[in-house]
C-alpha positions as CSV (number, residue, x, y, z in Angstrom):
1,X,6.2,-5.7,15.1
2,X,9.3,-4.8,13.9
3,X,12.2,-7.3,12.9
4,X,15.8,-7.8,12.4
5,X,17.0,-10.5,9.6
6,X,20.6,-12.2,10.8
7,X,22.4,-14.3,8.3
8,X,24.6,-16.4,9.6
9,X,27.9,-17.5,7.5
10,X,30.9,-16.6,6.2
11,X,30.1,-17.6,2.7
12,X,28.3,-14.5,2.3
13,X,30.9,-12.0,4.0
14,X,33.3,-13.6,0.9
15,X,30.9,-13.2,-2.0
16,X,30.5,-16.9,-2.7
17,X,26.3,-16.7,-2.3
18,X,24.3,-14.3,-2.1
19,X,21.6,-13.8,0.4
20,X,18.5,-14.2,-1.7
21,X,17.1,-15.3,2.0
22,X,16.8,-12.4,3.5
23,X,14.7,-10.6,0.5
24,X,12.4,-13.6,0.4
25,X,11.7,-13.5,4.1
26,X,11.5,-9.3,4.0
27,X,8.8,-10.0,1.4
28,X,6.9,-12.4,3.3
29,X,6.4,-10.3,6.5
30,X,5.9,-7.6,4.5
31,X,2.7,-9.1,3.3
32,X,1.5,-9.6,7.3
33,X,2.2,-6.3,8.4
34,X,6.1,-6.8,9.7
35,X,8.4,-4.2,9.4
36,X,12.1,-5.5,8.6
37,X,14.6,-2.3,9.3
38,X,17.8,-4.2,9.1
39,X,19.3,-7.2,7.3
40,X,22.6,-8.3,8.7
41,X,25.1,-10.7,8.0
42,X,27.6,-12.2,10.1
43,X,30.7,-15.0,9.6
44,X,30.4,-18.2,11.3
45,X,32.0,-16.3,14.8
46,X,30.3,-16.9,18.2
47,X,31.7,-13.4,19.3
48,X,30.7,-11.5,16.5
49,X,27.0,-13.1,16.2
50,X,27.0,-12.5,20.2
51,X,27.2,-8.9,19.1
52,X,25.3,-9.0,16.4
53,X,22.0,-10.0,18.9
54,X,22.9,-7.6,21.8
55,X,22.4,-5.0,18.4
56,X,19.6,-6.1,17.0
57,X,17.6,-6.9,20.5
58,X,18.2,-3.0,21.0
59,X,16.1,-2.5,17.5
60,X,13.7,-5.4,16.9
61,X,11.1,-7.3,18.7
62,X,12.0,-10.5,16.4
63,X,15.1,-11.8,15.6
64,X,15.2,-14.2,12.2
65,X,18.0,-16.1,11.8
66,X,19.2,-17.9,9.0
67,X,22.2,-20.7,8.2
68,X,24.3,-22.2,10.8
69,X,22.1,-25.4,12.3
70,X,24.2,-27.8,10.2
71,X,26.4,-30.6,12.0
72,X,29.8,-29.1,11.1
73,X,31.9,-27.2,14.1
74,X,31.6,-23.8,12.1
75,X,27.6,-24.4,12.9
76,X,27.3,-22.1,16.1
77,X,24.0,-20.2,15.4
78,X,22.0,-22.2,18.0
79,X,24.5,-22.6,20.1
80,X,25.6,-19.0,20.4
81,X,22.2,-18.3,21.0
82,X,21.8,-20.2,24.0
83,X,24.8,-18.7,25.4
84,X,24.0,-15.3,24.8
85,X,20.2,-15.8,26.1
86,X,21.4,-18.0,29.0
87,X,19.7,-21.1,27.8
88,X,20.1,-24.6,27.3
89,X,19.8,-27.0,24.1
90,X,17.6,-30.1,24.3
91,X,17.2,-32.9,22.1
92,X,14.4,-33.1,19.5
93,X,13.3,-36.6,19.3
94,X,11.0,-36.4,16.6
95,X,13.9,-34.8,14.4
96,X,16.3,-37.4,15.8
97,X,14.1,-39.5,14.1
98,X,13.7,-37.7,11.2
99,X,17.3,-37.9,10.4
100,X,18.1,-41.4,11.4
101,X,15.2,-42.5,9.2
102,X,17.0,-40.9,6.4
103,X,20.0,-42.5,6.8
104,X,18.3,-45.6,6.7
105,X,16.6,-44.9,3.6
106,X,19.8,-44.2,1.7
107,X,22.2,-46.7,3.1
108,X,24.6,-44.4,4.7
109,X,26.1,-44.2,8.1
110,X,24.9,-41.5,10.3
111,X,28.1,-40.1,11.6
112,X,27.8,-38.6,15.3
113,X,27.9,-35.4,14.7
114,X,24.6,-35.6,12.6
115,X,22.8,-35.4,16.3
116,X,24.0,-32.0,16.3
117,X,21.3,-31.0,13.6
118,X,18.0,-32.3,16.1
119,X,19.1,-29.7,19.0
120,X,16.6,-27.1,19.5
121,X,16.6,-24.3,21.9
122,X,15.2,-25.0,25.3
123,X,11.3,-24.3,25.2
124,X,10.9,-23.5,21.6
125,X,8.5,-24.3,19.7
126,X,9.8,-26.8,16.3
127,X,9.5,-25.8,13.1
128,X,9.5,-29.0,10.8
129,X,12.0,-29.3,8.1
130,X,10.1,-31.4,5.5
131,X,12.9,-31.0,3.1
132,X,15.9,-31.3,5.2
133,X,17.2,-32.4,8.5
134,X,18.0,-29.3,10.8
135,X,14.0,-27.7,12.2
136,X,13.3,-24.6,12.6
137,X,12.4,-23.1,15.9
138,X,10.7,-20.1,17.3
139,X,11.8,-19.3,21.3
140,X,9.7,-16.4,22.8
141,X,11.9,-14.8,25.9
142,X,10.3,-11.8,27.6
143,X,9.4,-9.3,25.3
144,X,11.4,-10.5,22.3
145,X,10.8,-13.2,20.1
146,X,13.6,-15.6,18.1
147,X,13.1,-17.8,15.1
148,X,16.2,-20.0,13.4
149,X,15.8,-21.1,10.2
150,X,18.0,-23.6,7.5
151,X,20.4,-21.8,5.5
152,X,19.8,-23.3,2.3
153,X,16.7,-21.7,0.3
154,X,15.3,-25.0,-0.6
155,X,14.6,-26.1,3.1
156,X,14.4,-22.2,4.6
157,X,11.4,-21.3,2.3
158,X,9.1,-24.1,2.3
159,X,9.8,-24.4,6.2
160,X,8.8,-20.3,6.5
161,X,6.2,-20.5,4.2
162,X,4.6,-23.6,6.0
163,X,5.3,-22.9,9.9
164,X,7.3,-20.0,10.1
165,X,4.9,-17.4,8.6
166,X,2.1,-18.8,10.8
167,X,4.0,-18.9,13.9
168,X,4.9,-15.3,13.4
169,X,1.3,-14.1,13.2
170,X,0.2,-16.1,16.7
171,X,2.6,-13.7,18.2
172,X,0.7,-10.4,17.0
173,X,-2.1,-9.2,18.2
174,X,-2.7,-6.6,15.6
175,X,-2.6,-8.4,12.1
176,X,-2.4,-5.7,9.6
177,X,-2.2,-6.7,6.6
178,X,0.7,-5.1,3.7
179,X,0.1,-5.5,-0.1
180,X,2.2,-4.0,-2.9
181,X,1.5,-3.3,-6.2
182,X,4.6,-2.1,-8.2
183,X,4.1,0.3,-11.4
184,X,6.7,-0.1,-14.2
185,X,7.7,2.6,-16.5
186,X,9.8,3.1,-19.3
187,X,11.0,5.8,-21.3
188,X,11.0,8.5,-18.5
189,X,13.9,9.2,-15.9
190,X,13.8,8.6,-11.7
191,X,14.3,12.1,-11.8
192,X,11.9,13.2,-14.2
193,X,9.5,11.0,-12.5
194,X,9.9,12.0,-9.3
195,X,9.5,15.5,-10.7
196,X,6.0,15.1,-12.3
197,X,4.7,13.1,-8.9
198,X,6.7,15.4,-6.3
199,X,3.2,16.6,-4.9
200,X,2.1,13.2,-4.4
201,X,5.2,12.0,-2.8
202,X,5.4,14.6,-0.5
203,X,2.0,14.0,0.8
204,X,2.5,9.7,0.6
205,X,1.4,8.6,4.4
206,X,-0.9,5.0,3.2
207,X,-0.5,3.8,1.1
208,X,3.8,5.2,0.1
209,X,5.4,5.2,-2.9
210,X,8.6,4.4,-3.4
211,X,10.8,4.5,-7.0
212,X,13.4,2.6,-7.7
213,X,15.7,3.1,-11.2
214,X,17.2,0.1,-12.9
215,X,18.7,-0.8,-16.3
216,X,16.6,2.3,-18.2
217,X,13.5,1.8,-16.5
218,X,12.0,3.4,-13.4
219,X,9.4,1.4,-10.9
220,X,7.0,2.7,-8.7
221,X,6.4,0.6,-5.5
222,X,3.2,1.3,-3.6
223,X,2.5,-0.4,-0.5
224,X,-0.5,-0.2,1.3
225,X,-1.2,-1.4,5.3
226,X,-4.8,-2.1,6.5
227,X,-6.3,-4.5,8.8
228,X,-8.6,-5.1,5.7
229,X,-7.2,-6.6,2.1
230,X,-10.5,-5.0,0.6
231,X,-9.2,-1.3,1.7
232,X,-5.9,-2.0,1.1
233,X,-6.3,-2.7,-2.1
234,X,-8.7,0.3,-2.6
235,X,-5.9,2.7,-1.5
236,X,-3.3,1.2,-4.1
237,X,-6.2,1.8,-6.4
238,X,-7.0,5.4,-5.8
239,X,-3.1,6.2,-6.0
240,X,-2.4,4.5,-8.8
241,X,-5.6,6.4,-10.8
242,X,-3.5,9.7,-9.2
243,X,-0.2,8.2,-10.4
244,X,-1.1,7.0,-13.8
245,X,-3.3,10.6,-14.4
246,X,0.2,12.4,-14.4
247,X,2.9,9.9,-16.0
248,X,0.5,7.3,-17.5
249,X,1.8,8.0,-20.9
250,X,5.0,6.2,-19.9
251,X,3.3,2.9,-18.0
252,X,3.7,-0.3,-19.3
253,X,3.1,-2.9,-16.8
254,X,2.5,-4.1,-13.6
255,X,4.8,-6.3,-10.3
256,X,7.9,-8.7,-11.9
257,X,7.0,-8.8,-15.3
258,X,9.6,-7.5,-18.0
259,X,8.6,-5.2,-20.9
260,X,9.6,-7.8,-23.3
261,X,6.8,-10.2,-21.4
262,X,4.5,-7.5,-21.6
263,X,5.0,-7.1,-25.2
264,X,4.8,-11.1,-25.8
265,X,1.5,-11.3,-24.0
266,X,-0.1,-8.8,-25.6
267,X,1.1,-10.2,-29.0
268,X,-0.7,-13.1,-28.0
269,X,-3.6,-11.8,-26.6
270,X,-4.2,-9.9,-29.8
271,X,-3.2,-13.2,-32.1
272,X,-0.5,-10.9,-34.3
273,X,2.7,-12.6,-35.6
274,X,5.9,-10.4,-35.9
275,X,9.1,-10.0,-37.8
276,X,12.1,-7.9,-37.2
277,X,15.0,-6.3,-39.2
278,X,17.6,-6.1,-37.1
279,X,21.2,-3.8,-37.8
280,X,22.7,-1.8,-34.8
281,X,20.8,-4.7,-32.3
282,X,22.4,-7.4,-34.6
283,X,19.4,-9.5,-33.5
284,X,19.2,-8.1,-29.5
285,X,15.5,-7.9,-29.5
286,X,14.8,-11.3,-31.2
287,X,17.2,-13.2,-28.5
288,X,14.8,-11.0,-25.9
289,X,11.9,-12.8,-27.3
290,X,13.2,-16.2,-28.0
291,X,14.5,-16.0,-24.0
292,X,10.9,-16.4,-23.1
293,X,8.7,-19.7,-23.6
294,X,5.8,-18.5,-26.3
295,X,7.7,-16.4,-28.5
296,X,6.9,-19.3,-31.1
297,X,3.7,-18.4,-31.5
298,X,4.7,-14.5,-32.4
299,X,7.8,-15.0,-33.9
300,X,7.9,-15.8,-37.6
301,X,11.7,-14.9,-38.4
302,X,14.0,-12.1,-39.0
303,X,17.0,-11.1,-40.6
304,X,20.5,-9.3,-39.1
305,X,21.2,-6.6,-41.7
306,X,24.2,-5.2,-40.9
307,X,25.5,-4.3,-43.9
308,X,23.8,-2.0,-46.2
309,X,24.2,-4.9,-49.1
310,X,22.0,-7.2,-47.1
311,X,19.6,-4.4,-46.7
312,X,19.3,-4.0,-50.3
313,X,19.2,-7.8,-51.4
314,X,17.6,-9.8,-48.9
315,X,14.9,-6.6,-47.3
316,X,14.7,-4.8,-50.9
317,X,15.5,-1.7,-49.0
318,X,15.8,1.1,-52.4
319,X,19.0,1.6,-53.5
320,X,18.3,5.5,-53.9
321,X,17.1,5.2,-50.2
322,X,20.5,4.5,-48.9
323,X,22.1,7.3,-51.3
324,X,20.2,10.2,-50.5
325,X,19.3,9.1,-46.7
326,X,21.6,6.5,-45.8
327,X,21.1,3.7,-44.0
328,X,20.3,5.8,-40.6
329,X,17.4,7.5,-41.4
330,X,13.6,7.3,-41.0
331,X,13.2,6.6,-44.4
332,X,15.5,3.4,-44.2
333,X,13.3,2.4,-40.8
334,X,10.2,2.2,-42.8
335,X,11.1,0.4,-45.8
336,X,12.9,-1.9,-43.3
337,X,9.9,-2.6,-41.5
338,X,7.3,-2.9,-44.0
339,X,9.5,-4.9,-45.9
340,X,10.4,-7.5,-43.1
341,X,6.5,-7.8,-42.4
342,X,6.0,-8.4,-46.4
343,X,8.9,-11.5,-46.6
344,X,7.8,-13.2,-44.0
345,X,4.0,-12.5,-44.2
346,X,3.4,-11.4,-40.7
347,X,0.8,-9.1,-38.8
348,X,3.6,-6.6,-37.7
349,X,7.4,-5.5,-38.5
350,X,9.7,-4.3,-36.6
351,X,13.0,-2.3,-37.7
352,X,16.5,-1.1,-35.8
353,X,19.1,1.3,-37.7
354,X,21.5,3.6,-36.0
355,X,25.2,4.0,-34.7
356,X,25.4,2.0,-31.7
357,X,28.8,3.3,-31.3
358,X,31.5,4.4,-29.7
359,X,32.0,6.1,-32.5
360,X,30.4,8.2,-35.3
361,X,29.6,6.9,-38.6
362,X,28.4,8.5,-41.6
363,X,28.0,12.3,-40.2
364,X,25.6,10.6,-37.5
365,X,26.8,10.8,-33.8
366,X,26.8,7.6,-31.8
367,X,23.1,7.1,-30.5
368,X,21.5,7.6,-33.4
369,X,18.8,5.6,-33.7
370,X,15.6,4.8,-35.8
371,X,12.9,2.4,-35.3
372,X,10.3,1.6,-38.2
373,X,7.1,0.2,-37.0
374,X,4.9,-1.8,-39.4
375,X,1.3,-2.5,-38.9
376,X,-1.0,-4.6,-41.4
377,X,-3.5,-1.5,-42.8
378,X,-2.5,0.8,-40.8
379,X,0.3,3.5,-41.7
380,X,3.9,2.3,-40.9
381,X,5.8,4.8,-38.2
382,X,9.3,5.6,-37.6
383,X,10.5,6.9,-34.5
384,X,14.1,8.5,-33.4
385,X,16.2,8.1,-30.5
386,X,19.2,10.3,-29.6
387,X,20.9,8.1,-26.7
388,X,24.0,9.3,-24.6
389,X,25.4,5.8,-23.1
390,X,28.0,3.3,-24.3
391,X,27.8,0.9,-27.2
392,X,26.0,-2.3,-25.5
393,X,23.5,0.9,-23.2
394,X,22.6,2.1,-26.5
395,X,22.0,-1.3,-28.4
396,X,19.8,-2.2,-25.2
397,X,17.9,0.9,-24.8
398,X,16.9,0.5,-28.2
399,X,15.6,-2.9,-28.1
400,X,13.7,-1.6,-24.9
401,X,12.5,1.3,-26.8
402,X,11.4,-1.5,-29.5
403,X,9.4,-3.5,-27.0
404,X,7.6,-0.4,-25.6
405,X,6.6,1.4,-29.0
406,X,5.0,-2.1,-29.5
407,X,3.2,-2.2,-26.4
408,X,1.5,1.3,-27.0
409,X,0.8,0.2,-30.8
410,X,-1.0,-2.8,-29.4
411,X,-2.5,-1.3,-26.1
């Protein structure tokens, strides 16, 4: 089954929401084997949504529909729908009810046009708002199938979720099932990526992999469709084995979770508390920590030493250090690091010196980074960066680079 998502209302056409409907919905068929081609939006205009149906009846056997069941006049969506499918509305008397009861619960007058919201397509089947007052319907015409929906999330999703998703699948009659399993990199290009797994991308049939490039990582979506969850799940198996044989080196975790959640569990799981010396970030990848509930358990302090002064005093970094390295150097990392872990007695310590930029500073070009690593008994590491973005990109990259030296240390 293939479907079209419409969303219906000019709000969205003027950037004053944005239509997290349509990616929630496109995830849920995706897990029962519907394939969503299009997403389209539309203003409240009963001659442009007119066209926007002839379209998408051309390319879809379902048409989802979202926003524009309220009781204001810009609320056409059923309306228009009727007209173009040369049908009629009818009253809903259990959502009639529904919303007069409401009324009555809160003491307010039901104005007239509040009726408007328990109309339903001639011949559909409901779909029970249980959060709301406009339902949900579903009208199956010939060969094509229609479903309306709430515009606001909090109604739409538990109504989908509850009804909507069920009545979808009593229309197929072969329930495949789609599951995706999305790998997360860091530290290696789309490019380079796509590179290294070129043979296996070329060759993708079931399960396929997709990348996708964001904010210095890359992400690997693999979907797989089988009638069976069991062999789905062994095919996103077998390619990710294939996957992480070739580019494994820079995997770090697995569906929505952040590298700095990766690196926070695995803190936890392995019961180590951590510091952090912080210059070019100028405390970046503490506030990334901090953002998450937990980091109290990992997170015994740290100190923002932007000037070399505080370096000296406060993280004893060696005054000869500074002369004959400087401050950006792998010598500076280290004492940074095991120094950090020393004051504030903690398992591991962390370190950040560089030029974030835009411009050079002390014969180092902007980008230069270095980032000490301090373990309890084991030997303290330093690592360099040589970054090519802005200011902010580099101070960023580098606390991402931070989180995912960590995360090989601890894996």
């Amino acid at each position: 089954m293939n479907a079209e998502i419409i969303a219906v209302g000019s709000e969205l056409l003027l950037g004053q929401i944005v239509n997290s409907n349509a990616q929630f919905i496109s995830e849920q068929l995706a897990e029962v084997g519907v394939n969503v081609y299009y997403h389209t939006s539309v203003g409240d205009n009963p001659v442009r949504l007119k066209h926007a149906i002839q379209v998408a009846r051309e390319r879809a056997d379902l048409l989802i529909f979202t926003g524009g069941l309220g009781p204001t006049k810009d609320d056409l969506t059923k309306e228009t729908i009727a007209d173009a499918l040369g049908t009629t509305l009818s009253m809903d008397e259990d959502a009639l009810k529904s919303i007069k009861d409401y009324f009555l619960k809160v003491d307010r007058e039901m104005t007239p046009n509040n009726e408007k919201q328990a109309l339903i397509l001639a011949g559909s089947e409901v779909l029970k708002n249980e959060h709301g007052m406009a339902p949900g319907m579903l009208l199956k015409r010939d060969t094509k199938a229609y479903m309306l929906l709430p515009g606001p999330p909090s109604e739409m999703r538990p109504m989908f979720s509850k009804y909507g998703k069920q009545a979808i699948l009593s229309l197929m009659k072969k329930k495949e099932v789609i599951h995706s399993r999305v790998l997360r990199f860091f530290g290696i290009g789309e490019a380079q990526l796509e590179t290294e797994l070129e043979d296996l991308l070329d060759k993708q049939t079931n399960p396929t992999i997709a990348p996708l490039a964001s904010d210095g990582e890359v992400t690997l979506r693999l979907t797989a469709k089988h009638e069976s969850r069991e062999t789905a799940m062994a095919l996103l198996d077998s390619t990710e084995r294939e996957i992480l044989n070739i580019v494994g080196e820079y995997f770090y975790g697995y569906d929505q979770a952040s590298i700095v959640e990766v690196g926070l569990r695995l803190l936890k799981e392995k019961s180590h508390t951590i510091s952090c010396a912080e210059s070019l970030t100028g405390g970046l990848f503490q506030a990334q920590l901090t953002s998450i509930p937990g980091a109290s358990e990992v997170l015994n302090g740290g100190v923002i030493c932007y000037q070399d002064e505080i370096k000296k005093k406060i993280l004893s970094v060696k005054a000869d250090t500074l002369k004959q390295y400087s401050s950006v150097s792998e010598q500076c990392a280290l004492e940074l690091a095991d120094n950090v872990r020393e004051l504030f007695s903690t398992d591991i310590g962390i370190s950040f010196t560089g030029v974030a930029g835009p411009e050079p500073h002390g014969g180092h070009p902007a980008g230069t980074v270095w980032i000490g690593l301090s373990f309890k008994g084991r030997p303290t590491r330093a690592f360099q960066l040589n970054l090519g973005g802005g200011r902010n990109g580099n101070r960023l990259r580098t606390a991402k680079y931070g989180w995912y030296y960590l995360i090989k240390e601890l894996s």
